[in-house]
C-alpha positions in Angstrom: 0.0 0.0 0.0 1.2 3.3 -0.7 2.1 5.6 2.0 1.5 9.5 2.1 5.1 10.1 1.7 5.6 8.2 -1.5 2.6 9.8 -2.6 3.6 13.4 -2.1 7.3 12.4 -4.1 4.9 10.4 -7.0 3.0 13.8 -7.4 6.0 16.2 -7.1 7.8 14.1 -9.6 4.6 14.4 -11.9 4.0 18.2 -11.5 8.0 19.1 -12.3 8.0 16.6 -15.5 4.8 18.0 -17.2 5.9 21.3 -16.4 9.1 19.9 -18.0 7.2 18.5 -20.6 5.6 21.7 -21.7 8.2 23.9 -21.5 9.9 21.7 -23.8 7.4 22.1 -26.6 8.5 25.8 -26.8 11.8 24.6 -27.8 10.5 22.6 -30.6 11.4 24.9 -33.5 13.1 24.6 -37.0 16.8 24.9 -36.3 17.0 23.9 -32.4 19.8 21.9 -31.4 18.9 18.4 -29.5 21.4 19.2 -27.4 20.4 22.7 -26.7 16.1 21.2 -25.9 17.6 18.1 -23.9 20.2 20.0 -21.8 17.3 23.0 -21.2 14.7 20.6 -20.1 17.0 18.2 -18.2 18.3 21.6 -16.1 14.9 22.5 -15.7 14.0 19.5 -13.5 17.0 19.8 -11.4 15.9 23.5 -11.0 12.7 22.7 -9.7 13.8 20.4 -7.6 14.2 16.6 -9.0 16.3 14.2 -10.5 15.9 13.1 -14.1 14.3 9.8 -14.5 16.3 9.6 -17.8 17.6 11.4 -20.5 14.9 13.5 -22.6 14.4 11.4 -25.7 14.3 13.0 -29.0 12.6 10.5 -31.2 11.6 12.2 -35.2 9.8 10.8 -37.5 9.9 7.0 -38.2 11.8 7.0 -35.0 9.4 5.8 -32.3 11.5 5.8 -28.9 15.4 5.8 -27.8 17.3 9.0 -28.5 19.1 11.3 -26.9 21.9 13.7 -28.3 25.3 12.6 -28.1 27.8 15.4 -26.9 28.8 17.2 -29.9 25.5 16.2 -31.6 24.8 18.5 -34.5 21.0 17.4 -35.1 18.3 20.0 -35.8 14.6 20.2 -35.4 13.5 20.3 -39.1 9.9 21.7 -40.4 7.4 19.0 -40.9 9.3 16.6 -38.2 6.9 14.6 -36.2 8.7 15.1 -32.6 8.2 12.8 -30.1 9.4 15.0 -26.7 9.6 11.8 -23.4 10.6 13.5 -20.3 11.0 11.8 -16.9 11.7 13.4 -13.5 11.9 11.7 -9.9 11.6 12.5 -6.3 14.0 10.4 -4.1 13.4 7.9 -7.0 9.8 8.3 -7.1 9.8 8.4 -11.1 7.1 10.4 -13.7 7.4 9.3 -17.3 5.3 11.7 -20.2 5.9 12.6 -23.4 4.5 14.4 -26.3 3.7 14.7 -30.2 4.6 17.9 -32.2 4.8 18.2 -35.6 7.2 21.2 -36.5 5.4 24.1 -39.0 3.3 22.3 -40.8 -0.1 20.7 -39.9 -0.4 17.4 -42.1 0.3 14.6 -39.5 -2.9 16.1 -36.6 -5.1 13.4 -37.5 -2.0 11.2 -36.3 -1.0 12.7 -33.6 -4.7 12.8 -32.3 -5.1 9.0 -32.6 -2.2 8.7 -30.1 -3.4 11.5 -28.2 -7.3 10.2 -27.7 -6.0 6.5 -27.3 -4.2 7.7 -24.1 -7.4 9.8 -22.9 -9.6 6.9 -23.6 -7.3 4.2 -21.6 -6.7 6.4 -18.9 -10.7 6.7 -18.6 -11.1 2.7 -18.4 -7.9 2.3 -15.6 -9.0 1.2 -12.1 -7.9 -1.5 -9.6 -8.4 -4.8 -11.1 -9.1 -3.8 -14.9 -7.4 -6.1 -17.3 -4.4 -5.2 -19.0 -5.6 -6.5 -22.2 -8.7 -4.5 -21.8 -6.6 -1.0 -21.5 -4.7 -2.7 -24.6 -7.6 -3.2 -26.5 -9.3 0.4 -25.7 -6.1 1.6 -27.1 -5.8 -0.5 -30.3 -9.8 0.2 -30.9 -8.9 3.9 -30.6 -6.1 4.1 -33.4 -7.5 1.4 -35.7 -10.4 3.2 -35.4 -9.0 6.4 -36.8 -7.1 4.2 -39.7 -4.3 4.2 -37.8 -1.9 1.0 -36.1 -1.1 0.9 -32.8 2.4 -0.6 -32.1 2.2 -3.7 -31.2 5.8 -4.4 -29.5 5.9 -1.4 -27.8 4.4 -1.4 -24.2 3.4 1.1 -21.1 4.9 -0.2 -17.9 4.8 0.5 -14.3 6.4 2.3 -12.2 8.6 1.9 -8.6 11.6 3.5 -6.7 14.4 3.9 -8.8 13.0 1.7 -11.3 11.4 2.7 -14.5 10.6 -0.8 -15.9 9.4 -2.4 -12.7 7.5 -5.5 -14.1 3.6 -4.5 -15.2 3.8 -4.4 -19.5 0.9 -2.4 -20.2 0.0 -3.4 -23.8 -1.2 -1.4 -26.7 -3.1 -4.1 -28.5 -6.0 -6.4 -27.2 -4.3 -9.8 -27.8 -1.3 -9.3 -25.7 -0.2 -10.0 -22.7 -3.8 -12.3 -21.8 -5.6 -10.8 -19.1 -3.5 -9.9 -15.8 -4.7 -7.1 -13.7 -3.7 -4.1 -12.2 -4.0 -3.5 -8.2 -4.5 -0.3 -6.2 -1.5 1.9 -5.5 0.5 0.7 -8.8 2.0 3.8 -10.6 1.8 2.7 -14.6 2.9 5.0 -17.7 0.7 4.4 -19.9 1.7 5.5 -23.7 0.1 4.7 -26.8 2.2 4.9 -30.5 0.5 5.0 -33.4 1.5 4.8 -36.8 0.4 4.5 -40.8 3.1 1.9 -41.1 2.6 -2.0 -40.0 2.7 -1.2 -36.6 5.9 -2.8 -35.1 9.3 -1.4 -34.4 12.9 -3.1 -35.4 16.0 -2.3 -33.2 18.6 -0.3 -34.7 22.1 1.7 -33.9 22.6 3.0 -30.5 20.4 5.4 -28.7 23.4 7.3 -26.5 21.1 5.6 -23.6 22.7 3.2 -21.0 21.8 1.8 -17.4 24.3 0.5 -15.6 23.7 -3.7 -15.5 25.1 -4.6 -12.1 25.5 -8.2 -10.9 28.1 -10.5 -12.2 28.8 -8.6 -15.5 30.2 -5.8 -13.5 32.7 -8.4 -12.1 34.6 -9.2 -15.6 35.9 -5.7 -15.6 39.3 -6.1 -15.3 40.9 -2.6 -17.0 41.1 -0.2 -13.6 40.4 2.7 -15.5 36.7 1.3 -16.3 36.3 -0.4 -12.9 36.8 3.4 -11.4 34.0 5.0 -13.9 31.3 1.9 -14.0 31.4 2.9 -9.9 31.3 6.3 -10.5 28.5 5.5 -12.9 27.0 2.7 -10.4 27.1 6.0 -7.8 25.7 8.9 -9.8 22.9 6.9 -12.2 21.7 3.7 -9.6 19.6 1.9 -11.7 18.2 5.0 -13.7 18.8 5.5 -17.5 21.9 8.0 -18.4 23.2 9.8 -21.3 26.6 9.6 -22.6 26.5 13.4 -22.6 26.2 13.2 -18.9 29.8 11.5 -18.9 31.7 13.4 -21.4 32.5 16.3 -19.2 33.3 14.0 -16.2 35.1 10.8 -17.5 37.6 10.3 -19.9 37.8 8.4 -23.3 34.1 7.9 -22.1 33.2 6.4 -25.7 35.4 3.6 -25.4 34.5 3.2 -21.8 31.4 2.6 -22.2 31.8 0.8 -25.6 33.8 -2.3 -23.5 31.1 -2.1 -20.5 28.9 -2.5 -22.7 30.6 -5.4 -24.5 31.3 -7.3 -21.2 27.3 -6.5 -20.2 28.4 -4.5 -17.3 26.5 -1.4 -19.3 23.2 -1.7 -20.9 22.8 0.6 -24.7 19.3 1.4 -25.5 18.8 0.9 -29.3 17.0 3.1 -31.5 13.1 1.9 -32.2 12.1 2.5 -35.9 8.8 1.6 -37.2 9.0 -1.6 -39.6 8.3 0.4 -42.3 9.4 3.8 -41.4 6.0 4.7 -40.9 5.8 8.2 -39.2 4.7 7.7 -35.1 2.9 9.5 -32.8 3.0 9.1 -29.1 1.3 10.3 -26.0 2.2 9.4 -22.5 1.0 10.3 -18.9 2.0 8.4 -15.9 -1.2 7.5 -13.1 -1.7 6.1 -9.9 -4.2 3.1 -10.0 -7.1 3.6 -7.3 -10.4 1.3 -6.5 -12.7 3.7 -8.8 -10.4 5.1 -11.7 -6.5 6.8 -11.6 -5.1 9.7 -10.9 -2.8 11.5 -13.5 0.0 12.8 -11.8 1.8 14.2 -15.3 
């Protein structure tokens, strides 16, 4: 059962992440550095008072998820993009996870964007405790099919617990998967629906500039000194939480090759990109909730 205090850092975390969130979508303009929108928003969260959940992810286009700016990253924001803006702030671990759908000058991809948009709304309307997962999955998948649209089907909400973003609960966006589990009172989900004119499913493909540190026995077969000393810095600074490789550059050295071997021995997880089958354009909408006997409450 959840007690007042997590409560308070779940809704803190929630406020400073959709204020995060929005401010975000200001910077969304033709000509905007990644780096310059992800380092603004990041700063803003610290500013108001949490830590980032994990780096803001930049996704464009036929890109659906994993991507953050690399230091030295030269990517712009392009008119007509389809931007998917995922921000996440937490609250002594306490975690928020949101994002947004903006298309960049032009107005062509709304009916798109909406499909996402009213999936979300209309899941978020059928959560309460005990509702079956493949019921909020098939709300969703009615909602963009619906509209003529795919929902994605290897992409998944998830729930939510201290310092850990992925913390067991796959919340699906089609009506087939995952059979019927249920959700119980006091569980924190994200709940994100991605839709898409393509096949609807996502293919892995070069590195996202995402890592988590993997712990356990991986982090033994570090033998080089040098990457023992930064995997604990890392182990330290990140926990369990999702980091950037522009968080490193300005504190380790040779950090590319560093992370390169932890992530060869499995002592370091890299994110992949996530690129629709068919480099269909996405759209995605995400707020995170707290499950309660009658409905949910929307913390982002």
């Amino acid at each position: 059962m959840m007690n007042d205090h997590e409560y308070d850092c779940y809704k803190k975390a929630g406020q400073i992440a959709a204020e995060a969130r929005d401010y975000g979508v200001t910077l969304l303009k033709p000509g905007a550095l990644y780096t310059d929108i992800a380092n603004t928003v990041e700063d803003r969260i610290i500013k108001k008072g949490a830590g980032i959940a994990f780096p803001v992810n930049i996704a464009v286009n036929e890109l659906a998820a994993h991507y953050t700016p690399f230091e030295g990253d030269t990517s712009k924001i392009e008119k007509g993009d389809l931007v998917k803006l995922d921000v996440g702030a937490h609250v002594q671990g306490y975690i928020a996870d949101t994002a947004v759908t903006i298309e960049i000058g032009t107005q062509k991809q709304q009916p798109l964007i909406e499909a996402a948009r009213q999936a979300l709304e209309n899941a978020i309307a059928e959560v309460k405790e005990g509702v079956s997962l493949s019921h909020i999955g098939q709300t969703i998948e009615q909602t963009i099919t619906t509209k003529g649209y795919h929902p994605i089907d290897n992409l998944t909400g998830h729930s939510l617990e201290q310092y850990n973003l992925h913390s067991g609960i796959s919340v699906p966006n089609i009506g087939s998967s995952l059979g019927g589990g249920s959700i119980p009172a006091d569980t924190v989900i994200a709940i994100e629906p991605f839709a898409t004119p393509g096949v609807g499913h996502v293919s892995s493909s070069g590195g996202s500039n995402i890592y988590r540190v993997g712990g356990g026995i991986r982090s033994r077969l570090v033998r080089d000194q040098r990457s023992r000393h930064q995997l604990a810095q890392m182990t330290k600074q990140f926990r369990t939480l999702p980091f950037a490789q522009r968080w490193c550059a300005s504190q380790f050295s040779s950090v590319d090759r560093t992370l390169k071997r932890l992530t060869m021995i499995g002592a370091v997880k890299h994110y992949p990109q996530l690129i629709e089958k068919t480099k269909g354009l996405v759209a995605q909408a995400e707020h995170t909730v707290i499950v309660t006997p009658d409905g949910c409450e929307v913390t982002t």
